[in-house]
SESELUM-331828 format. One record per residue (C-alpha): residue number from 1; residue in one letter; x negated, y negated, z negated. Coordinates in Angstrom, 1 decimal. Example, Ala and Ser with C-alpha at 12.3 -4.5 7.8 and 13.67 -1.06 7.14 Angstrom:
% residues 2
+------+------+--------+--------+--------+
| nudo | doke |   east |  north |     up |
+------+------+--------+--------+--------+
|    1 |    A |  -12.3 |    4.5 |   -7.8 |
|    2 |    S |  -13.7 |    1.1 |   -7.1 |
+------+------+--------+--------+--------+
//
This chain:
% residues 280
+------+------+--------+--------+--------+
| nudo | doke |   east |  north |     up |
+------+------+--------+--------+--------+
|    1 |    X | -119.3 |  -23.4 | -129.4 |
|    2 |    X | -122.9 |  -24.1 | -129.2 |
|    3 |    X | -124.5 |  -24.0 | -125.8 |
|    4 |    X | -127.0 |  -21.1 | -127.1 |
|    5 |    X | -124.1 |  -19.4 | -127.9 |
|    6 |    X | -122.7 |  -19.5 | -124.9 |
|    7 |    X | -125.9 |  -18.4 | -123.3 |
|    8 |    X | -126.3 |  -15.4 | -124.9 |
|    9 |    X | -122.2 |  -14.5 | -124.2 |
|   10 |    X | -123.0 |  -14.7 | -120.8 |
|   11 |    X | -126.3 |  -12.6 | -120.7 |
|   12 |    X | -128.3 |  -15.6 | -119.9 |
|   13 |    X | -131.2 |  -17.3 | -121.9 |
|   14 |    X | -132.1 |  -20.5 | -121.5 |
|   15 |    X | -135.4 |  -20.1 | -119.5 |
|   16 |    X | -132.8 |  -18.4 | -116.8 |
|   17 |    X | -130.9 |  -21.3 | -116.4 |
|   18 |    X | -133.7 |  -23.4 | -114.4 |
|   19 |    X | -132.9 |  -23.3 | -110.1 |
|   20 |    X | -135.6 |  -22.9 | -107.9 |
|   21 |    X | -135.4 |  -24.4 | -104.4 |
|   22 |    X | -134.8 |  -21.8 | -101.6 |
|   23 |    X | -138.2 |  -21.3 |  -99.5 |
|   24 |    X | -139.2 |  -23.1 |  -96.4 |
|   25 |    X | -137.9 |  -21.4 |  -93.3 |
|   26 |    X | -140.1 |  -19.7 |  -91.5 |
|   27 |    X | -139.3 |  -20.9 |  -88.0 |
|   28 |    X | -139.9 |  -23.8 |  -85.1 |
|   29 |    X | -137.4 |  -25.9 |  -86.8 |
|   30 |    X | -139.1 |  -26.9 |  -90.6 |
|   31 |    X | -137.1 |  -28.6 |  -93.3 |
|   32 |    X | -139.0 |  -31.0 |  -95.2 |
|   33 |    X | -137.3 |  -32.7 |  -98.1 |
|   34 |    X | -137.8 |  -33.0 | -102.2 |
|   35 |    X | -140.2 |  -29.4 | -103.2 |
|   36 |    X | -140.9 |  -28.4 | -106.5 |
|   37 |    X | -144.2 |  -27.0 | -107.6 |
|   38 |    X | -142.9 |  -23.4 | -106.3 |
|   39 |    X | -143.4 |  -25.4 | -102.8 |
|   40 |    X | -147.3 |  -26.7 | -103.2 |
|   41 |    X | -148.8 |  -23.9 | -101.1 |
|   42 |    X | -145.9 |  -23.0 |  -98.3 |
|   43 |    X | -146.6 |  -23.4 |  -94.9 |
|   44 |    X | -144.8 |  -22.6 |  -91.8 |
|   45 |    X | -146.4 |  -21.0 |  -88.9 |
|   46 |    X | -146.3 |  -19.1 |  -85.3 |
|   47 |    X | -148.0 |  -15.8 |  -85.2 |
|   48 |    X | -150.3 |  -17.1 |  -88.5 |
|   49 |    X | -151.5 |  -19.6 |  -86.5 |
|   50 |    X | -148.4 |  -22.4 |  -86.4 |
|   51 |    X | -147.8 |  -25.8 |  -88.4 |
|   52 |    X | -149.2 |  -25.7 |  -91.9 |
|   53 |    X | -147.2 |  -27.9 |  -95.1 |
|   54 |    X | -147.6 |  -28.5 |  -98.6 |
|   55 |    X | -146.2 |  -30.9 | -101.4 |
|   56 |    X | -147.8 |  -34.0 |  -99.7 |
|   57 |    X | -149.0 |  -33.3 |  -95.9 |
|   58 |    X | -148.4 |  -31.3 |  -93.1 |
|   59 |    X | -150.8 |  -30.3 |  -90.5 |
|   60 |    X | -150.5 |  -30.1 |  -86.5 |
|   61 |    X | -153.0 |  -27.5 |  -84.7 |
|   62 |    X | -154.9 |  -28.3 |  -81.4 |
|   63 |    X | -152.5 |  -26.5 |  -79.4 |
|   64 |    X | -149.3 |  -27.6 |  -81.0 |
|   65 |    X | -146.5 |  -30.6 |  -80.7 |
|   66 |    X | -144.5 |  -31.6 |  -83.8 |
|   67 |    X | -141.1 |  -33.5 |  -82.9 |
|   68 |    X | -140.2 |  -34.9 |  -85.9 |
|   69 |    X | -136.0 |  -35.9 |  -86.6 |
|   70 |    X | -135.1 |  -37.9 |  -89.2 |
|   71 |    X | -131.3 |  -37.6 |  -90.8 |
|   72 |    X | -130.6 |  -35.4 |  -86.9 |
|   73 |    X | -132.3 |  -38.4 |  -84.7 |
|   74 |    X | -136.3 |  -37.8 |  -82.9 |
|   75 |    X | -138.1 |  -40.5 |  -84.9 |
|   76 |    X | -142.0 |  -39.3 |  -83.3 |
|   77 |    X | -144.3 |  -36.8 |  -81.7 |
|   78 |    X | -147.3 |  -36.0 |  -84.0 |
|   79 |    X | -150.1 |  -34.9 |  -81.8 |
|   80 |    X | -152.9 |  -32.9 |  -83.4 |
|   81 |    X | -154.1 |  -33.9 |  -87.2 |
|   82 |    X | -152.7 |  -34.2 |  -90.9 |
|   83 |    X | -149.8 |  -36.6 |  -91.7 |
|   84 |    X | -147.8 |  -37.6 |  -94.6 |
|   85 |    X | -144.6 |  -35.4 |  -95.4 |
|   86 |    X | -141.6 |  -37.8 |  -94.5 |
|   87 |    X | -138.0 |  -37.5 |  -97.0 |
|   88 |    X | -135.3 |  -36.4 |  -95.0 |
|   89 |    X | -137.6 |  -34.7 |  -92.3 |
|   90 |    X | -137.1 |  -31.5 |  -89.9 |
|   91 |    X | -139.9 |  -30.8 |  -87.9 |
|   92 |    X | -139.8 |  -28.7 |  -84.6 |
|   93 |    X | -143.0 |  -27.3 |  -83.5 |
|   94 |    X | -144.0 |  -26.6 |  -79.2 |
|   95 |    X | -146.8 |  -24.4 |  -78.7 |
|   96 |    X | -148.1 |  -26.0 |  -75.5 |
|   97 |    X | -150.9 |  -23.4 |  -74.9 |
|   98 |    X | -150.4 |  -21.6 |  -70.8 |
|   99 |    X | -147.8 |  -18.3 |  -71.0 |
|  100 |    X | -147.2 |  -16.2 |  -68.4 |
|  101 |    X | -144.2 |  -15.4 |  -67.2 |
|  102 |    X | -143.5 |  -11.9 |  -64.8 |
|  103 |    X | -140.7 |  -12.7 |  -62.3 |
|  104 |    X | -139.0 |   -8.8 |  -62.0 |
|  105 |    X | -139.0 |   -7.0 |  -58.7 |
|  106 |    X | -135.7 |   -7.4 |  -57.2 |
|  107 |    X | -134.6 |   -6.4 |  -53.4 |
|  108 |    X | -134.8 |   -9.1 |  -50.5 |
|  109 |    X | -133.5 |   -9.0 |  -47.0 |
|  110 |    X | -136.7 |  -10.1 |  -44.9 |
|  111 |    X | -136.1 |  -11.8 |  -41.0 |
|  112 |    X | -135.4 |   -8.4 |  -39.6 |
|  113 |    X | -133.4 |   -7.1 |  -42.1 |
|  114 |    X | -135.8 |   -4.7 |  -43.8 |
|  115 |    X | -135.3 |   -4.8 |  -47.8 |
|  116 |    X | -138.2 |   -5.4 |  -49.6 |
|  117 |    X | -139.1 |   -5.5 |  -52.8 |
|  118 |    X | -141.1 |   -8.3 |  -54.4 |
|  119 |    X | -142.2 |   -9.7 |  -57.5 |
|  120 |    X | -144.1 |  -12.4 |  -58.9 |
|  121 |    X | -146.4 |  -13.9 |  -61.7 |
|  122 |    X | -145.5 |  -17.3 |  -63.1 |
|  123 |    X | -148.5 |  -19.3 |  -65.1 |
|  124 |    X | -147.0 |  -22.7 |  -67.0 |
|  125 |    X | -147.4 |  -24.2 |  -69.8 |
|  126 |    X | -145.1 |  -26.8 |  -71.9 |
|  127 |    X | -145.9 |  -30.7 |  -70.4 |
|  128 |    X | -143.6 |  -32.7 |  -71.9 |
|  129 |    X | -142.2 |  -31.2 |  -75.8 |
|  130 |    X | -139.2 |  -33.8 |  -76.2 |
|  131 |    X | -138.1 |  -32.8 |  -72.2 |
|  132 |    X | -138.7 |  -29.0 |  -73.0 |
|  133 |    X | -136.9 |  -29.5 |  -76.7 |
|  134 |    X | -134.1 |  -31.6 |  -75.6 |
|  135 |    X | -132.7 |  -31.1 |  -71.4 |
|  136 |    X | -132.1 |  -27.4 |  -72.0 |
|  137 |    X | -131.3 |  -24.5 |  -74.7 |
|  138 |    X | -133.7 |  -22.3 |  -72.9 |
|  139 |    X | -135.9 |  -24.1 |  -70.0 |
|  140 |    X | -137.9 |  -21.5 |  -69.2 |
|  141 |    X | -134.7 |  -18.6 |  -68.1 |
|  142 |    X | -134.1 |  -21.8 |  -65.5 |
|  143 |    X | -137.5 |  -22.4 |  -64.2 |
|  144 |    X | -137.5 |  -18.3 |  -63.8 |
|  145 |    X | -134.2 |  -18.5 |  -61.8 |
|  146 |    X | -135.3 |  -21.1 |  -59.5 |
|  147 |    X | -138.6 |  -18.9 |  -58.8 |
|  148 |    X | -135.9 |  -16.0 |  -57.9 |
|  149 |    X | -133.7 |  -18.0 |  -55.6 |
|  150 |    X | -136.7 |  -19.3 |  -54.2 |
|  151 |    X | -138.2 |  -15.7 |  -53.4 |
|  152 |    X | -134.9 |  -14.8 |  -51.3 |
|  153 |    X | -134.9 |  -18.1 |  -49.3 |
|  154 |    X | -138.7 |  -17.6 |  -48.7 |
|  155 |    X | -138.5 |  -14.0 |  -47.8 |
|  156 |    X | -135.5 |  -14.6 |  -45.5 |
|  157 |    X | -137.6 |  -16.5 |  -43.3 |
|  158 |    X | -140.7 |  -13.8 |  -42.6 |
|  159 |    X | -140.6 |  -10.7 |  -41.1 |
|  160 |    X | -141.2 |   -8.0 |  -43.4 |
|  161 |    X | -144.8 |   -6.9 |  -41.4 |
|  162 |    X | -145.9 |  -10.7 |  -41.6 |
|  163 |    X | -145.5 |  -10.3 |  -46.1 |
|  164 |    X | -148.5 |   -8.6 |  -46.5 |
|  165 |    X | -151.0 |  -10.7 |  -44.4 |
|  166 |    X | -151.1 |  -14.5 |  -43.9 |
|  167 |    X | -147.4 |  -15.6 |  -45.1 |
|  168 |    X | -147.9 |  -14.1 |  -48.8 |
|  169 |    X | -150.2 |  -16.4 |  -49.4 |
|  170 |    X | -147.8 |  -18.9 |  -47.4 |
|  171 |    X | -144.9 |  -17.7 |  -49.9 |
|  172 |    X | -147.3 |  -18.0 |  -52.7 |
|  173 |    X | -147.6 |  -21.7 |  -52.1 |
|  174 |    X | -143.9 |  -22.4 |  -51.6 |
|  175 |    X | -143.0 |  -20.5 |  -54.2 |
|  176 |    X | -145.5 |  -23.3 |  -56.5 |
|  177 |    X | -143.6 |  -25.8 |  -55.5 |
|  178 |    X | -140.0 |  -24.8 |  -56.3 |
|  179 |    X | -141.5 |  -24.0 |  -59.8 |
|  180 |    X | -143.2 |  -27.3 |  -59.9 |
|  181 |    X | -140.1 |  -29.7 |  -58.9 |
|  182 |    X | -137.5 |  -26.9 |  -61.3 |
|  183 |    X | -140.0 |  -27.4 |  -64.2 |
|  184 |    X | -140.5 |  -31.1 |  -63.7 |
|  185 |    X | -137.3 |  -32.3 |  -65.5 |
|  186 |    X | -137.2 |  -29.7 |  -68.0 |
|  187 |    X | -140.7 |  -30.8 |  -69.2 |
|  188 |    X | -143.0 |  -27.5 |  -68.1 |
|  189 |    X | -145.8 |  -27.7 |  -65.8 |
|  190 |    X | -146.5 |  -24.6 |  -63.2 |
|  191 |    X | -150.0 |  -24.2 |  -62.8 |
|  192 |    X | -149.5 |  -21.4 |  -60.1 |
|  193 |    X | -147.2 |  -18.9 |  -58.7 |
|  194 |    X | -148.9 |  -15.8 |  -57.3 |
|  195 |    X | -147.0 |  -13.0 |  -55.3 |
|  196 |    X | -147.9 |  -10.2 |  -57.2 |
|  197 |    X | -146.3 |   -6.9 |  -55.3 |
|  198 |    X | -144.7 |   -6.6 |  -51.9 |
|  199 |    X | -143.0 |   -3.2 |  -51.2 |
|  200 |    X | -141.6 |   -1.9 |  -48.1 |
|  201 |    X | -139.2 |    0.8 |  -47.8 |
|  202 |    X | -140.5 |    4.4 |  -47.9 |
|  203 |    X | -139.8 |    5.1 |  -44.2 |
|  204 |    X | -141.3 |    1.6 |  -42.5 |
|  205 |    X | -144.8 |    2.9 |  -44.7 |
|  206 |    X | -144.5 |    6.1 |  -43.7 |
|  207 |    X | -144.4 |    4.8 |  -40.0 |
|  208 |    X | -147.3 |    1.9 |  -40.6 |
|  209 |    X | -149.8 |    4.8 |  -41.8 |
|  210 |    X | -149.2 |    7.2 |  -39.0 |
|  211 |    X | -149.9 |    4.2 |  -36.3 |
|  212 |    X | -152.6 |    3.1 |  -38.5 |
|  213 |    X | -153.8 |    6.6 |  -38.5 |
|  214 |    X | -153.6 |    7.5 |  -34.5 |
|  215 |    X | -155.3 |    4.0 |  -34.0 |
|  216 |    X | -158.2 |    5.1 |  -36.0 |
|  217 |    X | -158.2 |    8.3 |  -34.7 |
|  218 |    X | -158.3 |    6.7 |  -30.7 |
|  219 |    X | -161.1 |    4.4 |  -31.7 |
|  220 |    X | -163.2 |    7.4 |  -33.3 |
|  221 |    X | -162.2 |    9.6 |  -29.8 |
|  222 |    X | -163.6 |    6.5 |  -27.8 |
|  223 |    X | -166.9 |    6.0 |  -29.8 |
|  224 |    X | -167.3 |    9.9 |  -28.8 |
|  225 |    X | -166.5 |    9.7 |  -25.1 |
|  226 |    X | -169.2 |    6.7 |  -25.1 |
|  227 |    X | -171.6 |    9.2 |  -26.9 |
|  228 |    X | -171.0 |   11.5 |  -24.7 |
|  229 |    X | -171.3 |    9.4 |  -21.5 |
|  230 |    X | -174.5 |    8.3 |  -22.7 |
|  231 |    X | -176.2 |   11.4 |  -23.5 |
|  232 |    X | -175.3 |   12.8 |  -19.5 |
|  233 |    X | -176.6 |    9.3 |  -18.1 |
|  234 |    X | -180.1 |   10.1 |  -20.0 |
|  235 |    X | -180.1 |   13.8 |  -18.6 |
|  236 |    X | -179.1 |   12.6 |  -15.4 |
|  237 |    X | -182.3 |   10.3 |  -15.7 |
|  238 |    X | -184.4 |   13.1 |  -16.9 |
|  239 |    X | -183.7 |   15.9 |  -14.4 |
|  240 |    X | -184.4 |   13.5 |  -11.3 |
|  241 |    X | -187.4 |   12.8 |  -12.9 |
|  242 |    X | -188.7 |   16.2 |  -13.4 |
|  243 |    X | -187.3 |   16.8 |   -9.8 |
|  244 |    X | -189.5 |   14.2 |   -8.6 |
|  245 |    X | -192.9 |   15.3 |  -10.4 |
|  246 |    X | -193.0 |   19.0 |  -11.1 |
|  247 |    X | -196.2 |   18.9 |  -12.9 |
|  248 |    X | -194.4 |   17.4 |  -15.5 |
|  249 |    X | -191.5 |   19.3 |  -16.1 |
|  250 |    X | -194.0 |   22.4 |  -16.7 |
|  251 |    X | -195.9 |   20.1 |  -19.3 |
|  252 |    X | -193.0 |   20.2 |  -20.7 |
|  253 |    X | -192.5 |   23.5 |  -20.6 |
|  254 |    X | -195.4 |   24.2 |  -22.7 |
|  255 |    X | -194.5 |   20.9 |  -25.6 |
|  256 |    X | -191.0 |   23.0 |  -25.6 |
|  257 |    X | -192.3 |   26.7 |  -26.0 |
|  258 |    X | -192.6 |   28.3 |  -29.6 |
|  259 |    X | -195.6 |   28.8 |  -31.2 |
|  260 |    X | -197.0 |   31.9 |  -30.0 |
|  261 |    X | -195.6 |   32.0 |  -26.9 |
|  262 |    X | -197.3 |   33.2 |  -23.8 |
|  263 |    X | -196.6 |   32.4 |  -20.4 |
|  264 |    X | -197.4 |   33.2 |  -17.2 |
|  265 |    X | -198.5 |   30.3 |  -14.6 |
|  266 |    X | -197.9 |   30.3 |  -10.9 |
|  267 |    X | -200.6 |   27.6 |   -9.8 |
|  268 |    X | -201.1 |   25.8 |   -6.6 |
|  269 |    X | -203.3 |   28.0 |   -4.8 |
|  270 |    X | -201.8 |   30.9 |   -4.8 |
|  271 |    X | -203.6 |   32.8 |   -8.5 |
|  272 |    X | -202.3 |   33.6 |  -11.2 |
|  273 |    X | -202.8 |   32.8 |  -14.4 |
|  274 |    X | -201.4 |   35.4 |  -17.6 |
|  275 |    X | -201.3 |   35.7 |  -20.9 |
|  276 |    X | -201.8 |   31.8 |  -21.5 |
|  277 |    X | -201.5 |   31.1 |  -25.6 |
|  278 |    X | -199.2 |   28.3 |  -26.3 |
|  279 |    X | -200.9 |   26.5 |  -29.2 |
|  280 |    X | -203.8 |   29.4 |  -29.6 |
+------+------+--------+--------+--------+
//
């Protein structure tokens, strides 16, 4: 039977019967092999931004590594730029730009057996693609668990009043170089580890404001008392001198009276003297 025949038994014409090839994946890993037309404009990338490919060339961003395997094996890195498209080829692209990563709160015995709560902020970034790609499935969950074990053995060691002043920026430190040597041999650089949160249980803050509190509030009844001592030293000062000149303290007598006033002078020799004006 004739092969149109047979094509129109089946439901099927004859511009049906040409296969076209599967599109590109759309992930790290990128297939490159023999494309048809259909495959001219396709391009794989991460959050729009990633590896672009078509029919002849593929193109590595500024902030990208390409690992390139040939029949399985790593054959090269492509830095940044525009190469040929290799037969055979898979592709795996690393963004190398800095991520952060947030290291959970989780419950630590300090020296003197207070629990506290701490977390952290982890800042790296990917330093060598074929170590990150190849040492470990997912090299980043291990950097994050040595920061973790790290924050228990550093915490274990401080008293939980010493977290808050000089040792969290001690634990801080430390805390950079577990990260650094973890991250070393799965190819990620830490930049820095920063001790974001340090929480004491409800009752040891509850105690650490009232003492903050009554100091304050002995400091401000001090300041007073010194007020106060002062102001009786000057009137001390000021009655013995009025004792000593009494001319004076009845000039000042007469500064002190209202306006309007009128007062009634006993002078030296014996007169007297009424119905002065103050300020007439």
């Amino acid at each position: 039977m004739p092969c149109g025949d047979a094509g129109q038994h089946d439901g099927v014409g004859p511009a049906s019967t040409r296969r076209r090839r599967p599109a590109l994946p759309q992930v790290g890993a990128v297939s490159v092999g023999p494309a048809t037309r259909d495959d001219r404009d396709a391009s794989t990338t991460k959050g729009g931004r990633g590896m672009k490919q078509n029919l002849f060339s593929i193109t590595v961003n500024a902030h990208e590594r390409a690992l390139e395997f040939t029949d399985g094996r790593l054959s090269r890195v492509l830095e940044p730029g525009r190469y040929r498209r290799v037969r055979r080829a898979e592709f795996r692209v690393i963004d190398i730009r800095d991520q952060l990563m947030i290291i959970s709160p989780q419950d630590v015995p300090a020296a003197d057996g207070v629990q506290v709560k701490v977390s952290a902020t982890l800042r790296w970034h990917v330093d060598d693609p074929v170590a990150f790609d190849q040492v470990a499935a997912d090299p980043a969950q291990l950097v994050y668990a040595a920061v973790q074990v790290a924050i228990r053995e550093s915490v274990a060691a401080i008293a939980s009043t010493d977290l808050a002043g000089v040792a969290r920026r001690d634990l801080g430190s430390a805390l950079t170089e577990t990260a650094t040597a973890a991250g070393r041999e799965l190819g990620i650089g830490i930049r820095t580890v920063q001790v974001k949160d340090v929480l004491l249980p409800g009752e040891i803050r509850s105690a650490v404001l009232e003492a903050l509190v009554a100091q304050r509030q002995g400091v401000a009844k001090l300041e007073a008392a010194r007020a106060e001592t002062a102001a009786l030293r000057s009137m001390a000062n000021a009655a013995k001198l009025l004792d000593d000149h009494p001319a004076l303290a009845q000039l000042r007598l007469l500064q002190s009276a209202p306006y309007g006033t009128k007062i009634v002078m006993q002078l030296p020799g014996g007169d007297r003297v009424t119905d002065v004006a103050v300020n007439d």
